[in-house]
ZAMARGU-4260 file (C-alpha; in steps of 0.2 Angstrom, whole numbers, plus 5000, padded with zeros to 4 digits):
<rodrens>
0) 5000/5000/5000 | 5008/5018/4994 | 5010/5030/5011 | 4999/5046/5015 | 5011/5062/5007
5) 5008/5073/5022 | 5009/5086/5012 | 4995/5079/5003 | 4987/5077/5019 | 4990/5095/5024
10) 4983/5104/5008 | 4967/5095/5011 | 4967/5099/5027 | 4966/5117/5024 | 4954/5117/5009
15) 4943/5110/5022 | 4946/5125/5033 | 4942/5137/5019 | 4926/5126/5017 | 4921/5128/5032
20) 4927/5147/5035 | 4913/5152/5020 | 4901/5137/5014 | 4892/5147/5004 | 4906/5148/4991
25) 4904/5131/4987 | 4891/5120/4974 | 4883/5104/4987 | 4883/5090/4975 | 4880/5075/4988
30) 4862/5072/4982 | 4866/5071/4964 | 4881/5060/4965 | 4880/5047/4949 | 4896/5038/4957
35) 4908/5040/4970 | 4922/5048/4959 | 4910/5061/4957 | 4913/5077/4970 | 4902/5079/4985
40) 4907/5100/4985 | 4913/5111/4973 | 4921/5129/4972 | 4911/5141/4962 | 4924/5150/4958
45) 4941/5139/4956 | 4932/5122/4955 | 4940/5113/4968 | 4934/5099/4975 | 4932/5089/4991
50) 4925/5070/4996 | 4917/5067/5013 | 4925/5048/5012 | 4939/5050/5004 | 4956/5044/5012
55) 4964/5059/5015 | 4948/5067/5022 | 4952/5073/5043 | 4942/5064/5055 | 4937/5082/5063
60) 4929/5083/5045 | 4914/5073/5046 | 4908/5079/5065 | 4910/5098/5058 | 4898/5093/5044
65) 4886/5086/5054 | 4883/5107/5062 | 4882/5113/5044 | 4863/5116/5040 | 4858/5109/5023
70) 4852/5128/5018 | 4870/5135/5021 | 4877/5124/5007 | 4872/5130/4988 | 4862/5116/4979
75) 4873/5112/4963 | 4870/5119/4948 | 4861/5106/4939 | 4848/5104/4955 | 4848/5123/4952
80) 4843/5122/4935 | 4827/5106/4939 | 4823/5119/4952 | 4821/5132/4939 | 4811/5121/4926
85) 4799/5117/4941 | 4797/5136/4942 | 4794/5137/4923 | 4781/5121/4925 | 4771/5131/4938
90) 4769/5147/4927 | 4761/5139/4915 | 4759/5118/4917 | 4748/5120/4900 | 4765/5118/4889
95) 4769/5102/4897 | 4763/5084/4893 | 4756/5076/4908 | 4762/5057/4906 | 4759/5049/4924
100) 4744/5040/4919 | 4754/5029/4906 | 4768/5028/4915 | 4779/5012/4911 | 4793/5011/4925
105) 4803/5026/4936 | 4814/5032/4923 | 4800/5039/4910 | 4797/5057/4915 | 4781/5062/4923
110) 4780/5077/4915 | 4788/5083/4896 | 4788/5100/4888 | 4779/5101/4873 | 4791/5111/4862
115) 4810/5109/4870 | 4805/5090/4877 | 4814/5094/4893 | 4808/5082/4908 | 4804/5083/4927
120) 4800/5067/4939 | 4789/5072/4953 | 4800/5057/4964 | 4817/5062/4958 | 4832/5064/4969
125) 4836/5083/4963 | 4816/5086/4965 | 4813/5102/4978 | 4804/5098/4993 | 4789/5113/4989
130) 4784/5105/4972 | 4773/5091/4982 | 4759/5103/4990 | 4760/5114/4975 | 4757/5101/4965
135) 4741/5095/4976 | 4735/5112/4972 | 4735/5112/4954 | 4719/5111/4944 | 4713/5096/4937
140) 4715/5097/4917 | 4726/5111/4919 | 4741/5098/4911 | 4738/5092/4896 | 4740/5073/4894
145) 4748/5069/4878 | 4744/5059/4865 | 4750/5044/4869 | 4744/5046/4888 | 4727/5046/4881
150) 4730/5032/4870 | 4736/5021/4883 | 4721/5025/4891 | 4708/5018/4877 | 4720/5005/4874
155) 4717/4998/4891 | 4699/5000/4892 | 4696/4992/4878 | 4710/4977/4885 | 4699/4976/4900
160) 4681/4975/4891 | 4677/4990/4897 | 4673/4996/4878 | 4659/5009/4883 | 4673/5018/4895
165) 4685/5018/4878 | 4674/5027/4867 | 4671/5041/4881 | 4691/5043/4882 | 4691/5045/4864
170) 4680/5056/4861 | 4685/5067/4878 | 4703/5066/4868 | 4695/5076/4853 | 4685/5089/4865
175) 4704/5090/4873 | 4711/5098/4854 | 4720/5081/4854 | 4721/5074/4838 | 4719/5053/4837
180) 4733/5044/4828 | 4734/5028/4820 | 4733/5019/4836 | 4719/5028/4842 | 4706/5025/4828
185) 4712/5006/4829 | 4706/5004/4848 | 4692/5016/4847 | 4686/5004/4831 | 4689/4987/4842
190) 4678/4998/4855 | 4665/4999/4843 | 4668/4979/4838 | 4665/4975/4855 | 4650/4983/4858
195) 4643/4980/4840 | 4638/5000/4839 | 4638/5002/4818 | 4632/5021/4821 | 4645/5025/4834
200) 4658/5015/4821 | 4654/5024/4807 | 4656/5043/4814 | 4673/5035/4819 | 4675/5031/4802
205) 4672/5047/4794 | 4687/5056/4808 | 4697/5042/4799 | 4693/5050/4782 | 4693/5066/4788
210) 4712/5063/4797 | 4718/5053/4783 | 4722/5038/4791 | 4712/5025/4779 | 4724/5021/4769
215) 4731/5014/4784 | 4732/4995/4782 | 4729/4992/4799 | 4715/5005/4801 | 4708/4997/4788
220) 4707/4980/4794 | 4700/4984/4809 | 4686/4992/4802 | 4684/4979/4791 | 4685/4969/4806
225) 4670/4981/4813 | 4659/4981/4799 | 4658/4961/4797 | 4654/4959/4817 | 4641/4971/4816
230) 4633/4962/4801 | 4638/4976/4787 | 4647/4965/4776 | 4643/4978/4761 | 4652/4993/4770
235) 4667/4979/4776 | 4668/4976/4757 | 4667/4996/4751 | 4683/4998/4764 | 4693/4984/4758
240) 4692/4990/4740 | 4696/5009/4747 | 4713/5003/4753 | 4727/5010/4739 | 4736/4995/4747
245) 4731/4977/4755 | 4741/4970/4769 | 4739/4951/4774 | 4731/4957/4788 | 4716/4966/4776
250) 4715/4952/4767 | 4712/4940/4781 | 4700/4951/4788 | 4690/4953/4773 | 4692/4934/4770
255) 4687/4930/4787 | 4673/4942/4785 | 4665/4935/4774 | 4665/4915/4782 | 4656/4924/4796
260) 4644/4931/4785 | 4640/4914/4775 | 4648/4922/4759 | 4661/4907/4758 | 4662/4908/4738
265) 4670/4925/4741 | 4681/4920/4756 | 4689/4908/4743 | 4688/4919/4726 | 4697/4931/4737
270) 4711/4919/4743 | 4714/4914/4725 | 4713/4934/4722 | 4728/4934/4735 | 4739/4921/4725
275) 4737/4931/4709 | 4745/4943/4719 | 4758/4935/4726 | 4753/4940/4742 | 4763/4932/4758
280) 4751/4918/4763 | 4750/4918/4784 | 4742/4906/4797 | 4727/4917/4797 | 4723/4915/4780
285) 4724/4896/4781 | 4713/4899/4794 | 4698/4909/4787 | 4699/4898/4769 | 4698/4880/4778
290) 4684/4887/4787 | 4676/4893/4771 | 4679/4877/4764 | 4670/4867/4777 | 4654/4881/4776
295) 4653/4876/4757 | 4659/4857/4762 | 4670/4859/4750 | 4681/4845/4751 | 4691/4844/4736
300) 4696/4862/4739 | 4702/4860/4756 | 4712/4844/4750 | 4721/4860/4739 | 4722/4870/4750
305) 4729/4858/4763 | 4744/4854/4750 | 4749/4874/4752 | 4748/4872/4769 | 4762/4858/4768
310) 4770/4866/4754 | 4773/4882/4764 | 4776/4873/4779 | 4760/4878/4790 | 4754/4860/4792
315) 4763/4860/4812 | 4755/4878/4817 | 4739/4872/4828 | 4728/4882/4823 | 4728/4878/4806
320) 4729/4860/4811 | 4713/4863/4821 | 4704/4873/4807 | 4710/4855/4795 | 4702/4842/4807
325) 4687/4855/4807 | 4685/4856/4788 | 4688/4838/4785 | 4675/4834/4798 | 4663/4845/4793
330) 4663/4838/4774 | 4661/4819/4781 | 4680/4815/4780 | 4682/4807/4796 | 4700/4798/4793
335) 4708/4814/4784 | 4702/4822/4799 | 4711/4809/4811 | 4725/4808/4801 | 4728/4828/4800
340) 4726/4826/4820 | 4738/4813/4821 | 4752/4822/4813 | 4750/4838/4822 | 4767/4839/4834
345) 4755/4846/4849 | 4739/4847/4852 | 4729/4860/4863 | 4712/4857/4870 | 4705/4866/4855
350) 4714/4850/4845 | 4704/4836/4856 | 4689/4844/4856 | 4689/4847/4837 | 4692/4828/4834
355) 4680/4821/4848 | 4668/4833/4839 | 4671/4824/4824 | 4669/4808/4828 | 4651/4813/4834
360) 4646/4820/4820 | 4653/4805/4810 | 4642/4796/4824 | 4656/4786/4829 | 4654/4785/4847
365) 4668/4774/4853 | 4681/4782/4844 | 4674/4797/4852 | 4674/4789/4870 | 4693/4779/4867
370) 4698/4798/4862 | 4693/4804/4881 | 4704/4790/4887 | 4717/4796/4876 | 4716/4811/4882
375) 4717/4807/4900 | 4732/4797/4894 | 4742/4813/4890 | 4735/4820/4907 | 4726/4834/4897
380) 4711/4842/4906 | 4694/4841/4896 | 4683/4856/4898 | 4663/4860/4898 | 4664/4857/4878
385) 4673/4838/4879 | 4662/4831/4893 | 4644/4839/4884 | 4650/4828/4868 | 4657/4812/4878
390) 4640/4812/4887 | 4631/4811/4871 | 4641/4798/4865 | 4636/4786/4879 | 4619/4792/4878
395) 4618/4787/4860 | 4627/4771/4865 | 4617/4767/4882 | 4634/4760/4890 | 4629/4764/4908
400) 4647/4758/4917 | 4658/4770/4903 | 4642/4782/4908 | 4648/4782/4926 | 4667/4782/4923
405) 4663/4798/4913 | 4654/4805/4929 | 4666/4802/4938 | 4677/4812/4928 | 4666/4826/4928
410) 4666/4828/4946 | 4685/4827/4948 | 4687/4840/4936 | 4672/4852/4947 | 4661/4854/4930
415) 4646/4846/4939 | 4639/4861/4946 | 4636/4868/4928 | 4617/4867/4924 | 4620/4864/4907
420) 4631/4849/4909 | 4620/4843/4924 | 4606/4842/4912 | 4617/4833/4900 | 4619/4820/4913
425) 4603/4820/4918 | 4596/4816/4901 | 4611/4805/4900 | 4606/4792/4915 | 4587/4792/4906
430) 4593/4787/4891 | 4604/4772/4899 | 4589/4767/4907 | 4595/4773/4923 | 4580/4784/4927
435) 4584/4783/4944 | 4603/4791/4943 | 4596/4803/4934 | 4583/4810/4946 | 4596/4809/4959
440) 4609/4823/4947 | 4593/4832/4943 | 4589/4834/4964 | 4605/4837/4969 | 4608/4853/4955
445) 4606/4868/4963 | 4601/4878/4949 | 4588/4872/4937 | 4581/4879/4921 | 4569/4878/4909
450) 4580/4864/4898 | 4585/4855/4916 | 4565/4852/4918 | 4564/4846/4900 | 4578/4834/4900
455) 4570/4823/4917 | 4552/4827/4910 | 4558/4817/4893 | 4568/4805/4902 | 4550/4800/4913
460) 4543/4800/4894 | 4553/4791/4885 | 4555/4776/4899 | 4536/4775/4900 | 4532/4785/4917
465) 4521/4796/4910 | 4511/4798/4928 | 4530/4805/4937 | 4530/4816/4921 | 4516/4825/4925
470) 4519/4825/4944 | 4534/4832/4938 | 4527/4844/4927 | 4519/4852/4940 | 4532/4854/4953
475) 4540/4864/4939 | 4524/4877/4939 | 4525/4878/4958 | 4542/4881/4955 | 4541/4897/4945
480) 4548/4889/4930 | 4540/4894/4915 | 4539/4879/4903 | 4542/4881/4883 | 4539/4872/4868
485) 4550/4857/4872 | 4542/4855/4890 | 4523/4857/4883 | 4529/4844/4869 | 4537/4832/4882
490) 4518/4832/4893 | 4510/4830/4882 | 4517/4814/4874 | 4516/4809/4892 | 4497/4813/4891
495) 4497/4802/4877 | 4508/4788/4884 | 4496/4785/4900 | 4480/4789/4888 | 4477/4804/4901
500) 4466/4814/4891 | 4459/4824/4904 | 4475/4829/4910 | 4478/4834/4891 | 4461/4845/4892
505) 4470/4855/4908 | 4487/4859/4898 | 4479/4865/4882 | 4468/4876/4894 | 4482/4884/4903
510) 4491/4884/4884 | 4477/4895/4878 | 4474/4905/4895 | 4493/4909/4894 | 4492/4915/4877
515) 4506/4901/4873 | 4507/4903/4854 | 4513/4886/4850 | 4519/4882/4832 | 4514/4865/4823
520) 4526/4855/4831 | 4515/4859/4847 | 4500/4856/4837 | 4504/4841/4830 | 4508/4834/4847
525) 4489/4842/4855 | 4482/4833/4842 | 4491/4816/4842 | 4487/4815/4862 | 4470/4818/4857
530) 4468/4805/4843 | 4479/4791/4856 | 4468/4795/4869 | 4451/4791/4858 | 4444/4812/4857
535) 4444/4811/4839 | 4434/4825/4842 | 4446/4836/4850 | 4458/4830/4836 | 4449/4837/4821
540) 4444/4852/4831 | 4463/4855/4834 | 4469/4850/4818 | 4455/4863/4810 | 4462/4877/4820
545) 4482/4877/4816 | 4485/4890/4805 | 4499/4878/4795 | 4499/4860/4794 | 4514/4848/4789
550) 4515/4830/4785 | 4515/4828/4801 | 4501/4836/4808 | 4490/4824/4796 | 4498/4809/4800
555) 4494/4809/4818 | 4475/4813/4810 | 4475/4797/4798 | 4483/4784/4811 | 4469/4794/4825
560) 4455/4789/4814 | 4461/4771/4808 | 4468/4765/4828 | 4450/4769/4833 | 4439/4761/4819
565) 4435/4774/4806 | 4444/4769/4792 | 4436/4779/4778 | 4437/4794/4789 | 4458/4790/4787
570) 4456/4787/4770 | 4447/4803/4764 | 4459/4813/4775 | 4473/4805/4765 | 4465/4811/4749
575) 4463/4831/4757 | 4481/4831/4762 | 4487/4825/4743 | 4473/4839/4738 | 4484/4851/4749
580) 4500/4846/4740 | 4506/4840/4754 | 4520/4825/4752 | 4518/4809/4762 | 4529/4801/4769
585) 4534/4782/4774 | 4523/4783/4789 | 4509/4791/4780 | 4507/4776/4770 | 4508/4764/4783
590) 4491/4772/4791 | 4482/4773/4774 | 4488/4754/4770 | 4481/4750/4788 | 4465/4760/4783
595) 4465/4751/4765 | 4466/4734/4774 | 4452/4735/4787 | 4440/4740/4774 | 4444/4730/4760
600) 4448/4744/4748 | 4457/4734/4735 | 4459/4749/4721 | 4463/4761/4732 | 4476/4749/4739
605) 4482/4747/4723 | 4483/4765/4719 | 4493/4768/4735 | 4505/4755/4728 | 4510/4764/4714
610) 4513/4781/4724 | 4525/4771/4735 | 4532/4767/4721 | 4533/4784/4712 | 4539/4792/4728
615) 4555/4779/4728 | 4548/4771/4744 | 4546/4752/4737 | 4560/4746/4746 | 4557/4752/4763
620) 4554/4737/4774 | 4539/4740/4785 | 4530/4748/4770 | 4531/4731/4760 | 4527/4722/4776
625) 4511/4734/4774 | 4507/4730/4758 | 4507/4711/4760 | 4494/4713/4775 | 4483/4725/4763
630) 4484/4713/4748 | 4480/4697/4760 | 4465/4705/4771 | 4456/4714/4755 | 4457/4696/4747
635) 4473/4695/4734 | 4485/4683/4739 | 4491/4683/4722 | 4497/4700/4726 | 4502/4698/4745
640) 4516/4686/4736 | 4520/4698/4725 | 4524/4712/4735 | 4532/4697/4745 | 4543/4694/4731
645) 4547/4709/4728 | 4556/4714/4744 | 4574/4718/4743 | 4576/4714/4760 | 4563/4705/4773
650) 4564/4704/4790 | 4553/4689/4803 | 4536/4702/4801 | 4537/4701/4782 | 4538/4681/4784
655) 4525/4680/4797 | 4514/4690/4788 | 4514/4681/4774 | 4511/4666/4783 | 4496/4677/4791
660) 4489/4679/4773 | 4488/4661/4769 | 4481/4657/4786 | 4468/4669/4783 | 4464/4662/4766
665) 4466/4643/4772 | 4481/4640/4761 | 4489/4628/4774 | 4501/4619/4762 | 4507/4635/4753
670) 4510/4641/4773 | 4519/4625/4775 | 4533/4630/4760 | 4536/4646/4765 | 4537/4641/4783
675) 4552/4628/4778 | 4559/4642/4766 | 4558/4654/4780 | 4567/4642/4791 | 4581/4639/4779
680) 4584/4656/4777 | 4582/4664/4794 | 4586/4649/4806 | 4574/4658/4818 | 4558/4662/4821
685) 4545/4667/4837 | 4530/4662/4845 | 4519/4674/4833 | 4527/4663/4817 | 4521/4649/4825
690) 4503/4654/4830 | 4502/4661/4810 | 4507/4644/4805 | 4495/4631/4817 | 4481/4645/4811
695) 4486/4640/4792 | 4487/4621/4799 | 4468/4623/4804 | 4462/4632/4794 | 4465/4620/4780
700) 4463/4604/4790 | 4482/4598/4791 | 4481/4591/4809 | 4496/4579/4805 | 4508/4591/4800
705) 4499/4605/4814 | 4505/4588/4826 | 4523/4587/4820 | 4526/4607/4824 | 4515/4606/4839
710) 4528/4592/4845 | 4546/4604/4839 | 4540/4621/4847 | 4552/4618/4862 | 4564/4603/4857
715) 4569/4610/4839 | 4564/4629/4839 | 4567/4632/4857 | 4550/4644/4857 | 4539/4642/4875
720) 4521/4642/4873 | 4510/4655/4877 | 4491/4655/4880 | 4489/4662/4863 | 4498/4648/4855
725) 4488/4632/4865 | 4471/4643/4859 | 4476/4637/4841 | 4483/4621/4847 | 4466/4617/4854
730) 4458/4628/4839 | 4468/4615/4827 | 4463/4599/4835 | 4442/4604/4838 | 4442/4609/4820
735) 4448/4591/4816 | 4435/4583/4830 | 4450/4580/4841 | 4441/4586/4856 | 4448/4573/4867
740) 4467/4578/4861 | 4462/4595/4865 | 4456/4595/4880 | 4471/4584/4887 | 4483/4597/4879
745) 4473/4609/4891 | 4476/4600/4906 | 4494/4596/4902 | 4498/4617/4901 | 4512/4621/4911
750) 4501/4639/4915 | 4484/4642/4918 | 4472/4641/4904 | 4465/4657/4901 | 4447/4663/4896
755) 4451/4662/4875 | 4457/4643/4877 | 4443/4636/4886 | 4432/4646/4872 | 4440/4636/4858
760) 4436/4621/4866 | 4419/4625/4870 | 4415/4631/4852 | 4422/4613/4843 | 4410/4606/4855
765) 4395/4616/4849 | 4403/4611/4830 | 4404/4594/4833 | 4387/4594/4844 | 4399/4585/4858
770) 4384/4591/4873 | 4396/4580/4887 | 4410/4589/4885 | 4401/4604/4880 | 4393/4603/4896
775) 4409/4599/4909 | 4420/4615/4899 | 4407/4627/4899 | 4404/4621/4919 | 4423/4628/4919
780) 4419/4643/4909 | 4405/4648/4921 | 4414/4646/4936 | 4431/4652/4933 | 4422/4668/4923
785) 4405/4669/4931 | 4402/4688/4927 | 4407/4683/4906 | 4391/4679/4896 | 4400/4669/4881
790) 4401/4653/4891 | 4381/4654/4895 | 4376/4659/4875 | 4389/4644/4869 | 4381/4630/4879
795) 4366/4636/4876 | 4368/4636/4858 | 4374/4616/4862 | 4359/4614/4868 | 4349/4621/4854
800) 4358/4611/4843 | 4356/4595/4850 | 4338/4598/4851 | 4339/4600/4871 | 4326/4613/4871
805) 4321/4610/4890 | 4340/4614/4895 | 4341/4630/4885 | 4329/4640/4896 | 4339/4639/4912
810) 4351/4644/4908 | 4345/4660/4902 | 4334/4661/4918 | 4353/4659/4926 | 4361/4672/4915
815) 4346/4685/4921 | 4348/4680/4938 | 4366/4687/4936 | 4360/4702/4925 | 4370/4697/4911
820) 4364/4702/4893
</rodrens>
């Protein structure tokens, strides 16, 4: 270490003393200091200096300074000079820029000169004491903030939603003799975007055009951007073509303008517009024309476009890899759709949900459901949008354990309190057949709306509770709930499923007295409940008073007046709804086939044929099992095997109604081929087959081969025997007087003979005149159904026949006794 010159030590020493012997001759440069090299005083005249800590500083130095008042040292003469600029601020604060609102960090001023852009900071170190209560003092506005201040200002707004509070900086800007920039029309537009004003956008536009800033790209876009979101296409379009120059930013917002706005030809005209022009293709633009492309379902072209993406390299950005899988889902390629999801290198929840999303739509649920698990897999998180598309794949699937496991999920991932995906669970459970779980979501959900009501009130319908339905129902009015169009169509299909007409009556009342306008869905469903329930009456009255009617409405009409009997009442309404124009449809003709057959209408039968077949219909299965019941009940047989033959495709109703058709006709050995061809080429059959058959068998006499079938039902076709069946077991054998091989199938039935069986017997006694046996059934009749008057008339009629006259008369006395008529 170099030694203290004393001579050093001395000189310092008395420059010390001169400091001390007259402060005020020195500058005071201790609150300015940059560094330590810098000098803490300074002569004014000679510019010597002197450090408090420096080495060669006296001890006696540093206990003198402490006695020195802060006013008896000089300020430097840069603190000088601040002071003198706050001094200038004061005199007249309207030529400075007031930027404390905006202000990024410490070091940007808090205050700039408009002309000479000199700065003050109200926190600086150099900052006079007296500027804080002056500066409390001075009048609000009396700075003017500048540009950019006011700027920031709108920016943030509009940042923060708050787009209302935006416009009214803005325009408080103007009034202020500020003039907007650039920046300032872009955020005032997204203002007027995000409160879809079009009269507040448009005054903005015309200070655009009156500032000269719309051949700004960017100012342009945005107004593009405006006009499209406030549904002005026409005006986006007018600005677009105004632009002396496109960016790729106008383009994309024009393009992406009009996908919103359904113009999709356009979005890609334009696109192909842009690669005439060589414009630099973006994400964006990729974006808005797959999106075009799936709106048009134009496949092919997205195929094209797709090959750009790669070409250019875009195919790895994931939002264009989402907006591929969108496209390719929306035009029904399902793989392309999994295969451009399967080469993205990430994917985001967007990605997942896009692909599950397809997968539904392609109604291929279990991909949809393995997806999930995939997911779950690679630990990402679904959201609100994945479970609401998994819970309709299990519901189209009714797989209540992978219902459950998805429940599960829910409820780990806190997305059960939503109403709308409690709803979704709700109608889930009722779909799985779980009615059960789902009244349990549906009362634990704390809120409930209008569609929460609807799903449970559907779930009670479709599982054939119709009573809770309506208990339901009402709870929903006590409630407070106002039901809609969904809620009145789901009672009243309850109303129709329990045959609760009265209850039907009470919701039309309060339809009407509520002033429910309900559209022809609603009426079609009024009138449907009515014909089910057997008010024909309150069906037509119904029907005659909706303003519109659709296939629909006279469908429900037509099978109303063929369920309950009156055919040509279905038939003539069928001919007023083909005078309306009105096109029918598969179920039409099924009512009007029925109607054709229970009154024998051949022609008309025939003539409904040939419509089927003009409409394209022929080879729609239940409408050629139809026809062969028409043909064979109005008398053709002929026909019925046509219509038979005919079918592309038949199922076990098209064979057992054929069989049906020769029973009726007694055609038992034509019964017998088509039985064996039916077992050769569907290898099953059920106990109605059967019944069809043994009906043929009696009909036509062939006890034998009746016998052999009667023998095979359980051994070789594995069918058991209902009551139905050993009526025409014992029908076949009384026919052929076998009453004795009837009546001991009777006692050997593994249930109890019902009502119809003992009947069959009773009547082969009255054919065959056997008055014994006649006698000891209808003693069984009588006793087991004493309150029936069948058995009473069929051994009377026993009696008549066999010329006991004596007989007869008691047992009418006995059938008045009992007030039977």
């Amino acid at each position: 270490m170099a030694l203290i010159n004393p001579d050093q030590r001395g000189s310092v020493e008395q420059l010390w003393l001169q400091f001390f012997s007259d402060p005020l001759q020195w500058w005071d440069n201790r609150l300015g200091k940059r560094n330590p090299q810098h000098p803490d005083f300074k002569h004014k005249c000679n510019k010597q200096v002197l450090w408090v800590h420096s080495w060669s500083t006296p001890l006696w130095v540093r206990a003198k300074l402490a006695t020195v008042t802060t006013s008896v040292v000089t300020k430097s003469g840069q603190e000088t000079a601040t002071e003198q600029l706050w001094h200038q601020f004061f005199s007249d604060p309207s030529q400075w820029w007031d930027h404390r609102f905006e202000k990024i960090n410490a070091r940007y001023p808090d205050f700039k000169h408009k002309k000479t852009q000199e700065a003050l900071w109200i926190d600086g170190i150099s900052t006079p004491k007296w500027v804080y209560p002056d500066l409390g003092a001075l009048t609000p506005g009396r700075v003017q903030e500048s540009l950019f201040s006011w700027n920031v200002r709108i920016a943030k707004s509009v940042k923060d939603e708050r787009y209302k509070t935006s416009l009214d900086y803005f325009r408080h800007m103007q009034r202020e003799g500020v003039l907007p920039d650039s920046f300032s029309f872009i955020w005032a537009i997204k203002a007027c975007t995000g409160l879809r004003c079009l009269q507040e956008g448009r005054l903005i536009h015309a200070n655009v055009i009156e500032s000269g800033s719309e051949g700004d790209s960017f100012v342009g876009s945005s107004l593009i951007d405006m006009y499209v979101k406030c549904e002005s296409i026409d005006d986006a379009w007018e600005v677009f073509n105004r632009l002396p120059t496109h960016h790729v930013v106008s383009w994309n917002a024009m393009i992406l303008g009009f996908v919103k706005s359904r113009n999709c030809k356009n979005a890609l005209e334009l696109f192909h517009k842009m690669g005439c022009e060589k414009v630099e293709l973006d994400g964006v633009t990729f974006v808005g024309v797959l999106n075009a492309c799936a709106g048009m379902l134009a496949l092919e072209e997205g195929r094209c476009i797709h090959a750009q993406i790669s070409e250019k390299g875009w195919e790895s950005d994931i939002f264009v890899g989402n907006a591929l899988i969108d496209m390719y889902s929306k035009c029904g390629s399902i793989e392309e759709a999994w295969r451009a999801f399967s080469i993205m290198p990430t994917h985001d929840l967007v990605s997942w949900n896009t692909m599950i999303m397809a997968f539904t739509n392609g109604e291929q649920w279990e991909k949809a459901l393995e997806l999930l698990q995939q997911m779950k897999r690679e630990q990402v998180v679904p959201d609100k949008l994945t479970f609401i598309l998994i819970l309709k794949a299990c519901s189209v699937l009714m797989v209540l354990k992978e219902a459950r496991r998805v429940h599960a999920q829910v409820s780990q991932c806190h997305c059960e309190s939503d109403v709308f995906i409690g709803s979704c669970l709700v109608g889930m459970y009722a779909k799985c057949g779980s009615i059960e779980d789902a009244y349990r979501i549906f009362n634990d959900m704390t809120t409930l709306d209008v569609v929460s009501w609807n799903t449970m009130i559907m779930g009670y319908v479709k599982l054939g509770q119709g009573e809770k339905a309506l208990v339901l129902f009402d709870q929903m009015q006590r409630e407070s709930t106002l039901p809609d169009t969904t809620t009145f169509l789901g009672i009243l299909n309850a109303c129709s499923s329990i045959l609760a007409v009265e209850e039907g009556r009470h919701i039309h009342a309060q339809m009407i007295r509520s002033g429910f306008k309900y559209d022809v869905c609603v009426g079609n469903c009024l009138v449907n409940m009515y014909a089910k329930c057997g008010s024909i009456e309150d069906a037509c009255r119904v029907f005659n008073d909706m303003p519109t009617h659709n296939t629909v409405s006279w469908n429900c009409m037509i099978h109303g007046y063929e369920k309950f009997g009156q055919s040509e009442e279905a038939l003539l309404a069928f001919r007023l709804m083909q005078r309306e124009q009105m096109v029918p449809d598969p179920i039409t003709f099924v009512g009007v086939l029925s109607a054709c057959a229970s009154t024998a209408s051949f022609e008309e039968g025939r003539s409904i044929h040939g419509q089927i077949v003009q409409s394209g219909l022929q080879s729609d299965i239940v409408l050629g099992n139809c026809l062969i019941n028409m043909y064979a009940k109005c008398g053709s047989v002929e026909y019925a095997r046509r219509a038979f033959n005919s079918m592309q495709t038949r199922n076990l109703i098209s064979w057992t109604t054929m069989l049906g058709g020769y029973a009726l006709h007694g055609l038992g050995k034509e019964a017998l081929r088509l039985f064996e061809q039916m077992h050769q080429e569907l290898c099953w059959m059920d106990a109605t087959t059967y019944i069809c058959l043994l009906s043929a068998c009696s009909h036509s006499g062939l006890v034998d081969e009746g016998s052999y079938y009667i023998e095979s039902v359980n051994g070789v076709y594995g069918i058991t025997a209902s009551t139905e069946f050993y009526s025409c077991v014992v029908d076949l054998f009384g026919r052929a007087g076998l009453l004795d091989e009837a009546e001991h199938m009777i006692r050997k039935m593994s249930c109890e003979p019902t009502f119809s069986v003992w009947m069959a017997l009773l009547g082969a006694c009255r054919i065959h005149n056997n008055v014994e046996m006649g006698e000891r059934v209808a003693r069984q009749v009588i006793n087991c159904y004493p309150e029936n008057a069948s058995g009473y008339v069929s051994i009377s009629n026993i009696y008549a026949a066999a010329g006991m006259w004596d007989c007869s008369p008691k047992l009418q006395q006995m059938r008045m006794e009992r007030h039977l008529h």
